[in-house]
OpenMM code with the backbone's topology and positions (N, CA, C; nanometers):
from openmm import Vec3, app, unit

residues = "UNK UNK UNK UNK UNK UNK UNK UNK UNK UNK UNK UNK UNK UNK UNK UNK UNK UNK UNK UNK UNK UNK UNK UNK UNK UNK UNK UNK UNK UNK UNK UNK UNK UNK UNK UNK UNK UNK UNK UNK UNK UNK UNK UNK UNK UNK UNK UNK UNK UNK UNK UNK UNK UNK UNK UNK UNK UNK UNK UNK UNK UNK UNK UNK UNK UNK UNK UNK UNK UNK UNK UNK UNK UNK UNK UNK UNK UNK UNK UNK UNK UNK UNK UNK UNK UNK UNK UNK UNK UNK UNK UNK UNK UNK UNK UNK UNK UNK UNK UNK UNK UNK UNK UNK UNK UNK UNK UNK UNK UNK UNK UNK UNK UNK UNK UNK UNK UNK UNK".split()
positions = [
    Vec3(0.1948, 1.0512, 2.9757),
    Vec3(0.0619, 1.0722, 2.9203),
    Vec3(-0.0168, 0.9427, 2.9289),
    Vec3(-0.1825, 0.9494, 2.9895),
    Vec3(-0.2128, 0.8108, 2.9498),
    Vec3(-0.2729, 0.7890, 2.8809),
    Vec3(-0.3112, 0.6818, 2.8154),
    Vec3(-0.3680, 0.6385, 2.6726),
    Vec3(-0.4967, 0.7061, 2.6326),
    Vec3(-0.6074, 0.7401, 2.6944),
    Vec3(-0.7249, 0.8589, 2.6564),
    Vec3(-0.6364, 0.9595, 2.6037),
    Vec3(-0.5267, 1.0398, 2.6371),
    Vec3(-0.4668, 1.1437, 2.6037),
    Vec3(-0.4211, 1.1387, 2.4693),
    Vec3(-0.3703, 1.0185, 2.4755),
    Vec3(-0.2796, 1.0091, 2.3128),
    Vec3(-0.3824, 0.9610, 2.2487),
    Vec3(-0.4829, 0.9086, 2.2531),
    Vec3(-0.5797, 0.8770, 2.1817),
    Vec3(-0.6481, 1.0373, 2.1008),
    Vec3(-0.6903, 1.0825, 2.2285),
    Vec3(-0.7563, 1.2247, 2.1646),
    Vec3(-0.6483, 1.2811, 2.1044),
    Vec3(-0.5213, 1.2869, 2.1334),
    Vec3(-0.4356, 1.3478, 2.0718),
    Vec3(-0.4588, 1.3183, 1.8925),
    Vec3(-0.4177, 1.1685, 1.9098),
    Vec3(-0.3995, 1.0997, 1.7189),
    Vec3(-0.5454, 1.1353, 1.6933),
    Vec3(-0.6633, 1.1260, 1.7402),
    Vec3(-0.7890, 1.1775, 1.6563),
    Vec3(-0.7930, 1.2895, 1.6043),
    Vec3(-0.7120, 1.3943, 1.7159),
    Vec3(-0.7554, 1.5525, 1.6738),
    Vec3(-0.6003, 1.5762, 1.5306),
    Vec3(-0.5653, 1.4764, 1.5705),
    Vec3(-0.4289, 1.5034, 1.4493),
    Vec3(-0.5065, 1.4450, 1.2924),
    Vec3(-0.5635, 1.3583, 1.2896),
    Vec3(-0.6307, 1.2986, 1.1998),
    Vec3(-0.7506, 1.3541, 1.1677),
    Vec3(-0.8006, 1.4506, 1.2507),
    Vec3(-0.8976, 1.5262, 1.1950),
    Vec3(-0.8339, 1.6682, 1.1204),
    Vec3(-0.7534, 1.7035, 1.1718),
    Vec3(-0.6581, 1.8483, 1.0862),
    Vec3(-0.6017, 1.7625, 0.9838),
    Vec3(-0.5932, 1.6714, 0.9357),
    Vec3(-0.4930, 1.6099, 0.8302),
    Vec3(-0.6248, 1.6282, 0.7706),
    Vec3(-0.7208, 1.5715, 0.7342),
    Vec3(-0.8687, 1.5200, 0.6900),
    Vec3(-0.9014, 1.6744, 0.6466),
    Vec3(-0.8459, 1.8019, 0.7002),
    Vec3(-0.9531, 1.8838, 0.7014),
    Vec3(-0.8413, 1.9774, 0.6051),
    Vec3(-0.7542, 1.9373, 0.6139),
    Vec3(-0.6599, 2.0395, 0.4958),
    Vec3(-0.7097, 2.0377, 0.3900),
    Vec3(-0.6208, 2.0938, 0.2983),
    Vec3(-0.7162, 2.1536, 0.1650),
    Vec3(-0.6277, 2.0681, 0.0375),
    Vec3(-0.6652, 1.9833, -0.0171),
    Vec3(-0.5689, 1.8617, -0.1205),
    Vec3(-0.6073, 1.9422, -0.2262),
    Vec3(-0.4969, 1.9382, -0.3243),
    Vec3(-0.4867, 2.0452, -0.4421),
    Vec3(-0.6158, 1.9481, -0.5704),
    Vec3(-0.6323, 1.9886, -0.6754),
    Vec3(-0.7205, 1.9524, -0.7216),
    Vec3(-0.6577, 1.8314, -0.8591),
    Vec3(-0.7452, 1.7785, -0.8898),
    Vec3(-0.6830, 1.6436, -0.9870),
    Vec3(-0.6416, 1.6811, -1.1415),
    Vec3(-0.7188, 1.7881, -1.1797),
    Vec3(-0.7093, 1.8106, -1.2934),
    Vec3(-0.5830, 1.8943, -1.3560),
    Vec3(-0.5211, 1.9281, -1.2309),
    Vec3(-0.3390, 1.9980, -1.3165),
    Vec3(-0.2482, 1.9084, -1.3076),
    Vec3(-0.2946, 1.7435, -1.2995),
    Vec3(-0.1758, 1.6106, -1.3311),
    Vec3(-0.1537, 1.6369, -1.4941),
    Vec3(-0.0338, 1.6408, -1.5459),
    Vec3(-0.0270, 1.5471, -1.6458),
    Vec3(0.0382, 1.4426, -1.7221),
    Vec3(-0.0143, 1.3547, -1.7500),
    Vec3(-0.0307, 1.2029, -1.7407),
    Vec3(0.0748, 1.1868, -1.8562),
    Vec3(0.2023, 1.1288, -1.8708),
    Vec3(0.2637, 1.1064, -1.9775),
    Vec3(0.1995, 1.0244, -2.0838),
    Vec3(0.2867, 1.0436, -2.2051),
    Vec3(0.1845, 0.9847, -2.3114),
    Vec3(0.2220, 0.8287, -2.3552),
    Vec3(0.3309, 0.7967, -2.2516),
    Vec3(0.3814, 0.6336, -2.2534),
    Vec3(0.3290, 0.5879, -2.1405),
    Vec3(0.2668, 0.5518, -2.1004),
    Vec3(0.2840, 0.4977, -1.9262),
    Vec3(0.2512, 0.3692, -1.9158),
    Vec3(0.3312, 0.3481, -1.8087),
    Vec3(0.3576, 0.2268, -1.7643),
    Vec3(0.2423, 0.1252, -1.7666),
    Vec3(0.1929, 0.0147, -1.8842),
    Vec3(0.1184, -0.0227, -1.8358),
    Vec3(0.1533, -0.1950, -1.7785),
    Vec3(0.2532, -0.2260, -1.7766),
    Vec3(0.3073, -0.3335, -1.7078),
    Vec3(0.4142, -0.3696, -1.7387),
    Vec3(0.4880, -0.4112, -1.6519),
    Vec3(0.6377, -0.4248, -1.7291),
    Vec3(0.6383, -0.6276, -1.6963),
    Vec3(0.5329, -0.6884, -1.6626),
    Vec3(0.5259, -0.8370, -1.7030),
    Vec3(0.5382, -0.8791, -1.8092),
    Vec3(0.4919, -0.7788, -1.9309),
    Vec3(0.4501, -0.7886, -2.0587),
    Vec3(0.5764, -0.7758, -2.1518),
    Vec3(0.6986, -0.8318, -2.1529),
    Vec3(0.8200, -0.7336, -2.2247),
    Vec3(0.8431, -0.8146, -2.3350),
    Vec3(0.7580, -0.9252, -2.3784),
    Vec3(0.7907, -1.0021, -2.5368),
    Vec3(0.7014, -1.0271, -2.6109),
    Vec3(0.7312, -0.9682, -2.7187),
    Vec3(0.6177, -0.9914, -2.8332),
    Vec3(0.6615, -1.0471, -2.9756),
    Vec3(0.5266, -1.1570, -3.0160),
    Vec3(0.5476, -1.2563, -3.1324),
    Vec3(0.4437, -1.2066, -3.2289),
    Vec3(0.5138, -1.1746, -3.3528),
    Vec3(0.3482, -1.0815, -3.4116),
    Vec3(0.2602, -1.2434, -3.4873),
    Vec3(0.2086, -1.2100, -3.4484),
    Vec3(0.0773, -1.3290, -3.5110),
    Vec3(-0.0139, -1.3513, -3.6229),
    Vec3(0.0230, -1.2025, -3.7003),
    Vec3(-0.0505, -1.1591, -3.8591),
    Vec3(0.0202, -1.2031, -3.9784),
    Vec3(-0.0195, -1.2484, -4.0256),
    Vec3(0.0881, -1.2619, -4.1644),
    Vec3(0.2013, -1.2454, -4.2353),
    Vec3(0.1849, -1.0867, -4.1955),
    Vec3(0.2565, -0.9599, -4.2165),
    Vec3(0.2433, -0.8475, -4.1663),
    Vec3(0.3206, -0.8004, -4.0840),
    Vec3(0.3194, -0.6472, -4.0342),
    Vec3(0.4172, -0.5788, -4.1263),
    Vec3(0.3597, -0.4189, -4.0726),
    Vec3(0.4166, -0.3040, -4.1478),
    Vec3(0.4412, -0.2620, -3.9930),
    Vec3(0.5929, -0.2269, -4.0028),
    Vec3(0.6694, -0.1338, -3.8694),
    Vec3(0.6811, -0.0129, -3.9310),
    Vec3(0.6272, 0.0775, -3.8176),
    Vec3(0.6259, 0.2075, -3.8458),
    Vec3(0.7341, 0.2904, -3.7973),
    Vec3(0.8018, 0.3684, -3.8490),
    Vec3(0.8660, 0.4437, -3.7472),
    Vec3(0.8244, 0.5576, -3.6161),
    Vec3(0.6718, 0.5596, -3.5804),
    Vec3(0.6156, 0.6333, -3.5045),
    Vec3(0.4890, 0.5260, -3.4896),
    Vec3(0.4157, 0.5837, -3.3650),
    Vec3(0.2698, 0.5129, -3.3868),
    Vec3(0.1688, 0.6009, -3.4540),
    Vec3(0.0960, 0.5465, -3.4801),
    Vec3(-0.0500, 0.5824, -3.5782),
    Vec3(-0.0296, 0.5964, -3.7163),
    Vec3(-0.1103, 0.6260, -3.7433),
    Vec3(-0.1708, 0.6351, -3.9127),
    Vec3(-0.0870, 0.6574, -3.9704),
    Vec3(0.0001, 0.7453, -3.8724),
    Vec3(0.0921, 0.8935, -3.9682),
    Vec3(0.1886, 0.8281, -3.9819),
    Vec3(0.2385, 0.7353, -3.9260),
    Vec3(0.4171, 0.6913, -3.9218),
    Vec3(0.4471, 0.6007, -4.0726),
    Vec3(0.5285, 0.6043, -4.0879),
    Vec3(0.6049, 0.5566, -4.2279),
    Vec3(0.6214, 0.4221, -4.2340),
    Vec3(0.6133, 0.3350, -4.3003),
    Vec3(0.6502, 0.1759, -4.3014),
    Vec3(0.8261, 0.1631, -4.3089),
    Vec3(0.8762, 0.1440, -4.2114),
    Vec3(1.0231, 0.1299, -4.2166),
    Vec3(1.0560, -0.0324, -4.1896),
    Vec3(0.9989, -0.0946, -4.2144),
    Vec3(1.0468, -0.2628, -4.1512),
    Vec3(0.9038, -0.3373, -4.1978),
    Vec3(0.9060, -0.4782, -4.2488),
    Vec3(0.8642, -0.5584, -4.2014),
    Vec3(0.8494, -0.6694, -4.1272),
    Vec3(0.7692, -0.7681, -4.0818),
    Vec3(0.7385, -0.8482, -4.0169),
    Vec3(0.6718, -0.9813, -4.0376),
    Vec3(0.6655, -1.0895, -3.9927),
    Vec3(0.5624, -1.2055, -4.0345),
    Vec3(0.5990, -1.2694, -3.9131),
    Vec3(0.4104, -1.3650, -3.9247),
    Vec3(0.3624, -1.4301, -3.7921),
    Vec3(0.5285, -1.5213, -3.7452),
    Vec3(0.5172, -1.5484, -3.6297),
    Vec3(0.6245, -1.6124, -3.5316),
    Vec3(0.7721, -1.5379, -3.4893),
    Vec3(0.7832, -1.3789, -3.5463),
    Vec3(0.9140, -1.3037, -3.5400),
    Vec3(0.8622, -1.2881, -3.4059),
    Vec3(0.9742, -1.2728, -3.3244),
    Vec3(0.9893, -1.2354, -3.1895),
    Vec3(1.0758, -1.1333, -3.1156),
    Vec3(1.0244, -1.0673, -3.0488),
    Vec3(1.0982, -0.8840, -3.0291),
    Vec3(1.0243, -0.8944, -2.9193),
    Vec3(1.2038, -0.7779, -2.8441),
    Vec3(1.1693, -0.7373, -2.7038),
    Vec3(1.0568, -0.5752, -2.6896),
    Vec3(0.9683, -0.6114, -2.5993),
    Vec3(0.9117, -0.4875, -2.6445),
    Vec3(0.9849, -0.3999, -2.5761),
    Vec3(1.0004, -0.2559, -2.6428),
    Vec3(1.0812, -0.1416, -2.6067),
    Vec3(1.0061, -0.0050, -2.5484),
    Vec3(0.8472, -0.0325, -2.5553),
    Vec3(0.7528, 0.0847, -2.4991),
    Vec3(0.6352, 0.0847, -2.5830),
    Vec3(0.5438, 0.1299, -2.5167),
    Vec3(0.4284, 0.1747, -2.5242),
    Vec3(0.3701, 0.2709, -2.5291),
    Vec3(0.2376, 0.2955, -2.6127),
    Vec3(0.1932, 0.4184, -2.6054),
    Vec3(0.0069, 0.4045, -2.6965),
    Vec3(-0.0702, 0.4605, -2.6195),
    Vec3(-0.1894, 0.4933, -2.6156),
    Vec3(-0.2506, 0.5797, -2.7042),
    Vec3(-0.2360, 0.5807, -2.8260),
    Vec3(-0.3033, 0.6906, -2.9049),
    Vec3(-0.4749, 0.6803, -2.9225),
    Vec3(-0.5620, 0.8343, -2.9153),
    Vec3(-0.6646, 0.8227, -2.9430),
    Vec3(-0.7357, 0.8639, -3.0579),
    Vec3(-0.7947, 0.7861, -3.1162),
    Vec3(-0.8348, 0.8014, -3.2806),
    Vec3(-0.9828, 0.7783, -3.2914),
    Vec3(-1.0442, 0.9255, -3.2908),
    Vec3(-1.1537, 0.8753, -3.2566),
    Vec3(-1.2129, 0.8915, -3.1458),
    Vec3(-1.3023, 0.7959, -3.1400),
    Vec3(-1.3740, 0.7624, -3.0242),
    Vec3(-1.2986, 0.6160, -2.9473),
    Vec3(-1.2052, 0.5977, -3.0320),
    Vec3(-1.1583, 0.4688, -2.9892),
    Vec3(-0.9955, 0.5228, -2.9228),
    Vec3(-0.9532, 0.4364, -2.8326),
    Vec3(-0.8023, 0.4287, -2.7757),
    Vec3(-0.7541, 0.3440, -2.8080),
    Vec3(-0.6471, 0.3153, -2.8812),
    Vec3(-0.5368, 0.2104, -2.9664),
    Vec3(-0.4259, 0.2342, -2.9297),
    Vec3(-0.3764, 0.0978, -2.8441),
    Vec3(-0.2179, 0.0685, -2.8002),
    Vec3(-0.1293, 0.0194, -2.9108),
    Vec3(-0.0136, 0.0738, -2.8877),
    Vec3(0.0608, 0.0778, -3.0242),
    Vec3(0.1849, 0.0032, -2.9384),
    Vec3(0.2888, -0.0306, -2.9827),
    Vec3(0.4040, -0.1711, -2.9213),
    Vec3(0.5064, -0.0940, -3.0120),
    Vec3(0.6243, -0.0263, -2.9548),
    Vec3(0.7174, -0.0106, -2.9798),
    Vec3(0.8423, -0.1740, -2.9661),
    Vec3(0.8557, -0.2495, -3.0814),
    Vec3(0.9233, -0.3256, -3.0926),
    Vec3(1.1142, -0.3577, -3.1434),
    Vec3(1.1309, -0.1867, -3.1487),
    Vec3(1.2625, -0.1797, -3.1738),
    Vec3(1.3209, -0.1325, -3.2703),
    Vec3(1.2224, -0.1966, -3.4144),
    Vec3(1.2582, -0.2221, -3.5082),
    Vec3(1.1294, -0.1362, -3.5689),
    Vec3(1.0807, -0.0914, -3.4838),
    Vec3(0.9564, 0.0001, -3.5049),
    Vec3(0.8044, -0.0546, -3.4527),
    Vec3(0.7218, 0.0433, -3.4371),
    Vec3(0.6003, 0.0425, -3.4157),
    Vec3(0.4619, -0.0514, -3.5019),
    Vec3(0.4137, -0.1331, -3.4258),
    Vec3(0.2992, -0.2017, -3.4565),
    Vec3(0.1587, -0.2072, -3.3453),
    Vec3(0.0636, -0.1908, -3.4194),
    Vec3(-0.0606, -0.1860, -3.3411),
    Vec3(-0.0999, -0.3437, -3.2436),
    Vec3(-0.1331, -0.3029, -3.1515),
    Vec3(-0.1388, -0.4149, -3.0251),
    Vec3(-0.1923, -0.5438, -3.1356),
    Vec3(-0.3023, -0.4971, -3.1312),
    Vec3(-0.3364, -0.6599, -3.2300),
    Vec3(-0.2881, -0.7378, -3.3115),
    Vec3(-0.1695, -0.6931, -3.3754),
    Vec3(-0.0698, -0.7659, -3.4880),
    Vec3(-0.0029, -0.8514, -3.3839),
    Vec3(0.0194, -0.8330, -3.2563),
    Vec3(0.0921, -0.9237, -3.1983),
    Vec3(0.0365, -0.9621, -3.0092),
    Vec3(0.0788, -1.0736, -3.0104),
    Vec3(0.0539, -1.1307, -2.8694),
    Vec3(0.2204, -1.1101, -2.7621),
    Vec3(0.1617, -1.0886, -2.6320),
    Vec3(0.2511, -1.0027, -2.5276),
    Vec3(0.2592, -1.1770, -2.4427),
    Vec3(0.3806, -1.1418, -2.4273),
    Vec3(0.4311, -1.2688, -2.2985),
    Vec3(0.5125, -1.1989, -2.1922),
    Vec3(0.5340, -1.2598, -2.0683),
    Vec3(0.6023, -1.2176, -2.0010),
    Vec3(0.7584, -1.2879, -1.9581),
    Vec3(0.7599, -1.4045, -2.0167),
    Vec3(0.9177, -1.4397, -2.0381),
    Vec3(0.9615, -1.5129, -2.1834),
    Vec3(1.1073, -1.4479, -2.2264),
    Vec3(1.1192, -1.5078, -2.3511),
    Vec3(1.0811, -1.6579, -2.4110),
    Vec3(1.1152, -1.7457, -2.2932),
    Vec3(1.0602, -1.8956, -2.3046),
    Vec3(0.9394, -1.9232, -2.3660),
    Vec3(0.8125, -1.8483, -2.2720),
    Vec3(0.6901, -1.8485, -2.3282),
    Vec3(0.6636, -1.7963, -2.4715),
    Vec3(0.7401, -1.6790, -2.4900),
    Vec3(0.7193, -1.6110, -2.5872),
    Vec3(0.7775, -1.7234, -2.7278),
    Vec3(0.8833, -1.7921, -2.7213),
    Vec3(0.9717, -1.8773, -2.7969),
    Vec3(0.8714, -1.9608, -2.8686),
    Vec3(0.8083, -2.0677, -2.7576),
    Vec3(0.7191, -2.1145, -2.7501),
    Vec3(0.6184, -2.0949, -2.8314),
    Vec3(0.5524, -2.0117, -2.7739),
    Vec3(0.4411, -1.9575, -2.8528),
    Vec3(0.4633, -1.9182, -3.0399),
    Vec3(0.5987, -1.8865, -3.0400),
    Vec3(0.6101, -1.8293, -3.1214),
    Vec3(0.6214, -1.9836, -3.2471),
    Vec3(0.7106, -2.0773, -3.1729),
    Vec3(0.7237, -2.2127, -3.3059),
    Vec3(0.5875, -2.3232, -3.3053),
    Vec3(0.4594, -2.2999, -3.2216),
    Vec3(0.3507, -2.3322, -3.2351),
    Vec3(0.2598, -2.2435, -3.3657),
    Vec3(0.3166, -2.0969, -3.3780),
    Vec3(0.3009, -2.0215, -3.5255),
    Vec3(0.3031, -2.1223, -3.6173),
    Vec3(0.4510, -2.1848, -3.6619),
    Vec3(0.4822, -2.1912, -3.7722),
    Vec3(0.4004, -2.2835, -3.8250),
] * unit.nanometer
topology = app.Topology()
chain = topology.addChain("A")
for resn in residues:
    res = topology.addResidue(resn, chain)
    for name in ("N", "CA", "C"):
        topology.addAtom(name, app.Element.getBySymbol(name[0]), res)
């Protein structure tokens, strides 16, 4: 075959690919943890005092506390919406705290660190 041939060939193949019919976006659904980086796996809470929940949001129970410079591997994530607002919640092991009680590192060192500049 010479090269005009395979040329028209890969165009007319790339035009039937182009022209098929792609299913539609709206029957994904999106888990309610997802991945939003796995750089992020240590956290030092930075508030005074946290309340660990055993679930995220409003609803979950105070099972643990916390104070600024404790350091935990984070164990997952999750996105709840309250509101008009979206609030990331930090599964820390030992239970659930809202993103802002604590700062995210990506190696324990840093996180260590960070954490005896707290005290």
């Amino acid at each position: 075959m010479n090269s005009g041939k395979i040329f028209l060939l890969l165009v007319l193949m790339m035009l039937a690919a182009a022209c098929a019919r792609h299913g539609s976006l709206n029957g994904i659904d999106i888990p309610s943890t997802p991945i939003l980086s796995s750089d992020e796996r240590y956290a030092v809470i930075i508030e005074p005092y946290v309340s660990m929940r055993d679930k995220p949001g409003e609803n979950g129970i105070t099972i643990a506390h916390s104070r600024r410079g404790d350091l935990f591997t984070v164990k997952g994530r999750r996105i709840l919406e309250m509101g008009d607002a979206r609030i990331l919640w930090i599964d820390l092991g030992a239970g659930w705290v809202i993103e802002s009680s604590v700062q995210l590192y990506s190696g324990e060192d840093k996180a260590r660190t960070a954490a005896k500049l707290l005290d």
